[in-house]
C-alpha positions as CSV (number, residue, x, y, z in Angstrom):
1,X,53.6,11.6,32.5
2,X,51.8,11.7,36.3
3,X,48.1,12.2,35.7
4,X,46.6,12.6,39.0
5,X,42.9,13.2,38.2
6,X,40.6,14.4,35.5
7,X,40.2,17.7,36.6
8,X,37.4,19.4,34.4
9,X,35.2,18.5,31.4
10,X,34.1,21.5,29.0
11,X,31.3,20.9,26.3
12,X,28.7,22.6,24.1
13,X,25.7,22.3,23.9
14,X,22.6,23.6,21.8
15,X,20.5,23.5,24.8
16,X,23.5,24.8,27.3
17,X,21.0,27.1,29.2
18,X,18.8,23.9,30.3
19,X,22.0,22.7,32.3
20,X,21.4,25.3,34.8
21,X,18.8,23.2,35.5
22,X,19.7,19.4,34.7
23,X,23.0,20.0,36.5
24,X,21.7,20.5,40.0
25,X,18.4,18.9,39.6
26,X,19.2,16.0,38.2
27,X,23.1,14.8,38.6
28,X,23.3,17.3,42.1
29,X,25.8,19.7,41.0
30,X,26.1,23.1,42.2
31,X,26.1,26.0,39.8
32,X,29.6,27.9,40.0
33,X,31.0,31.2,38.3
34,X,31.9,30.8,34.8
35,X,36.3,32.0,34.3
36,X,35.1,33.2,31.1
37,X,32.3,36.1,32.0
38,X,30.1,34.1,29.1
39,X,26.0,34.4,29.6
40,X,25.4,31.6,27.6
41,X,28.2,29.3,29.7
42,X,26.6,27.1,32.7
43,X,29.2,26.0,35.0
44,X,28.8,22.8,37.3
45,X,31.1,21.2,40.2
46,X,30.6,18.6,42.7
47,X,33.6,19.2,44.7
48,X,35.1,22.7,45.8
49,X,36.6,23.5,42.4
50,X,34.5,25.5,40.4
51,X,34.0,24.9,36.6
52,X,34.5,20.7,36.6
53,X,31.8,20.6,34.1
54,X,31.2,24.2,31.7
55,X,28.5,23.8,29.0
56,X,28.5,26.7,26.3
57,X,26.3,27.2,23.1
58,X,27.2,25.7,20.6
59,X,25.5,23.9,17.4
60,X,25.4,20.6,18.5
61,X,26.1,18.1,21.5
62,X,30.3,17.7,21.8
63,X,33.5,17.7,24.0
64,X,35.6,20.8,23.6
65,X,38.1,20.0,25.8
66,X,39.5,17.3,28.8
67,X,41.3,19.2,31.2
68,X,44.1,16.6,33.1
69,X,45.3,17.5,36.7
70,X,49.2,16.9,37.2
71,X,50.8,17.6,40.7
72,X,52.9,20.6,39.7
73,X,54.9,22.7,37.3
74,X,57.9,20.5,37.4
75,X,55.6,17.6,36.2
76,X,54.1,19.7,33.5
77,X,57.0,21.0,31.6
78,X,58.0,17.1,31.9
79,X,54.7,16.7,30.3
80,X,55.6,19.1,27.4
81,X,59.1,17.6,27.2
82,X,57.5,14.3,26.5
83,X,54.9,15.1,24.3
84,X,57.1,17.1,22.1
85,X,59.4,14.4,21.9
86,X,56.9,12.3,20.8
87,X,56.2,14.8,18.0
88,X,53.0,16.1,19.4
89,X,52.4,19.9,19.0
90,X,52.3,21.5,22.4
91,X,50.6,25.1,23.1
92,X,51.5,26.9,26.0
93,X,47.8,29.1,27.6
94,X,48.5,32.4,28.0
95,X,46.8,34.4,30.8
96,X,43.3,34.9,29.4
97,X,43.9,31.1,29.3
98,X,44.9,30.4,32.6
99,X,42.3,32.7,33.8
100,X,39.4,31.4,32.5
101,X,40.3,27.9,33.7
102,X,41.4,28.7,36.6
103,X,44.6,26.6,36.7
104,X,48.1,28.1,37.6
105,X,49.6,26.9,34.5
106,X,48.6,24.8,31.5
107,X,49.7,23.1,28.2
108,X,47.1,21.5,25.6
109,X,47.3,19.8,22.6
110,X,45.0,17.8,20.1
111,X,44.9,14.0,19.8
112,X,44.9,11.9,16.8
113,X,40.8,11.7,16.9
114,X,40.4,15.4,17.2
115,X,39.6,16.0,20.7
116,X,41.5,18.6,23.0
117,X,43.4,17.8,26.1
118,X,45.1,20.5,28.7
119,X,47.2,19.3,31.2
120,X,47.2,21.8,34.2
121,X,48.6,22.1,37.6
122,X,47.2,24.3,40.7
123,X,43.7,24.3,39.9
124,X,41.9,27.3,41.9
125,X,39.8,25.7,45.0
126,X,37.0,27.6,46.8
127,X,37.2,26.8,50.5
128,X,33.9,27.9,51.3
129,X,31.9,24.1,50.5
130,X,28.8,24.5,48.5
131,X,25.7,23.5,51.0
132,X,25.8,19.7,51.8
133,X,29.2,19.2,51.0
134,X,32.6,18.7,53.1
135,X,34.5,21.7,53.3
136,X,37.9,22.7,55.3
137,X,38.5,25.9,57.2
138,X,41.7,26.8,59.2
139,X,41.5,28.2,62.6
140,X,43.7,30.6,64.3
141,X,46.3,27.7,64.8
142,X,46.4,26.9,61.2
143,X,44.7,23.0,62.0
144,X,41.7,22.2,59.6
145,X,38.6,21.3,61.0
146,X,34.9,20.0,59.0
147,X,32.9,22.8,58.0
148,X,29.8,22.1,57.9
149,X,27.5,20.9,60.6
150,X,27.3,17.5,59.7
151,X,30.3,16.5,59.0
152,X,31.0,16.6,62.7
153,X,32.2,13.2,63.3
154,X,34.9,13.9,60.1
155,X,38.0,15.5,60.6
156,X,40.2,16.8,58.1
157,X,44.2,17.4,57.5
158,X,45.6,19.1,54.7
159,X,48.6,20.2,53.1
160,X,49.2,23.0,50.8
161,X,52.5,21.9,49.2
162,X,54.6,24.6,48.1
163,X,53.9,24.2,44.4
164,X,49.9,24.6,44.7
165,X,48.4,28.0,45.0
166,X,48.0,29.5,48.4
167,X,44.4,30.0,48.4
168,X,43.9,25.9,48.3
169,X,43.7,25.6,52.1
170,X,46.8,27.5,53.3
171,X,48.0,26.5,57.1
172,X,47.2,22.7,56.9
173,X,48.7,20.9,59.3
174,X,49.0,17.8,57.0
175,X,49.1,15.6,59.9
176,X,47.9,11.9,58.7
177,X,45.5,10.3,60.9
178,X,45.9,7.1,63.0
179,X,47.0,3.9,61.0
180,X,43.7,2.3,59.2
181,X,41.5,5.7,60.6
182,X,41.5,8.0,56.7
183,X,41.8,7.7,53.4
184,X,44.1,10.3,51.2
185,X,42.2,12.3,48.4
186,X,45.2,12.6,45.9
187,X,43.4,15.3,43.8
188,X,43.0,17.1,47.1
189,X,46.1,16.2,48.5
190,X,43.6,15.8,51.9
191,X,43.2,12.8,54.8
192,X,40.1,12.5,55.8
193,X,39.3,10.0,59.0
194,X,36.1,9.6,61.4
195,X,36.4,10.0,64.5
C-alpha cells in the first residue's frame, strides 16, 4: 500500500461552532464549504483542498475518521486487495460518500483500536488560492503561472496525470525546473522553483 499523504482529518466536537473561530485565528486556516450541507460542521484547510480538517457536534472531543491520499484508482483497489487479504473488512463509499469528501473514489475500514481510516484517490482541489496562499492558474497556452501577487518570484509547473480529476489544475505543462532550482509537492503532484 502507497500512502502519499494524509489527506484530511474529520472530528467532533462539543464546542464545533468555536472552530470557526480557533481555526483561522489561531492555527491560520481558512474556512471552506462543508461536502455535507451540515450547519453545525466547520470546515478548515491550509492548502487548496477544502475540508483537511471538518469539526461536527458531537458529545465529546474525538477523531471520526483519517482520511489517507493514494495516487490513484489502480492503487486503491490494490489497497482493498490487500486489506482484504489480510482479513480486514473493506467498505466501498457510495456517492453521497464520495460527495461529501470530495474524493473521486474511496474505501474505509476500522482498525483494531476503533478508529476509521478511508483511503481515497483524486481529492477535489480549488484552484482559486485562499488570500496569502500560492495558488496556480493556467493561461491561454496551458503553462501555470503564481497567482497571487507575491508569489512573483515563484513559478509553478504542474501536471494533471490522467487518473486525477480534471478540475485539479488541467493544462499543466509539468515541465521540471532546472536541476537544484524546485522542490516536488507529491500530494500536489507540483514543482515549485524561485526564480
Amino acid at each position: 500500500m502507497k500512502i502519499m499523504s494524509l489527506g484530511y482529518l474529520r472530528v467532533e466536537s462539543p464546542d464545533a461552532k468555536e472552530w470557526a473561530t480557533f481555526g483561522p485565528e489561531v492555527l491560520g486556516m481558512a474556512l471552506t464549504e462543508d461536502g455535507r450541507d451540515d450547519p453545525d460542521t466547520v470546515s478548515l484547510t491550509n492548502d487548496d483542498r477544502p475540508g483537511r480538517l471538518t469539526v461536527t457536534a458531537g458529545e465529546r472531543n474525538r477523531v471520526r475518521c483519517v482520511g489517507w491520499e493514494l495516487a490513484d484508482s489502480e492503487d486503491l483497489e490494490r489497497a482493498a486487495a490487500q486489506l482484504t487479504e489480510a482479513g480486514v473488512e473493506v467498505r466501498r463509499a457510495d456517492d453521497a460518500q464520495r460527495h461529501a469528501a470530495r474524493v473521486r473514489d474511496l474505501i474505509s475500514f476500522t482498525d483494531p483500536s476503533g478508529f476509521t481510516h478511508e483511503l481515497f484517490w483524486g481529492q477535489l482541489v480549488r484552484s482559486a488560492s485562499a488570500p496569502g496562499r500560492i495558488g496556480t492558474a493556467t493561461g491561454a497556452t496551458g503553462s501555470c503561472r503564481a497567482r497571487t501577487a507575491w508569489t512573483a518570484t515563484t513559478r509553478t509547473s504542474c501536471t494533471a496525470p490522467s487518473s486525477r480529476p480534471a478540475d485539479w489544475v488541467p493544462g499543466c505543462s509539468g515541465r521540471a525546473p532546472p536541476a537544484g532550482r524546485g522542490r516536488w509537492g507529491a500530494a500536489t503532484r507540483c514543482w515549485t522553483s524561485g526564480r
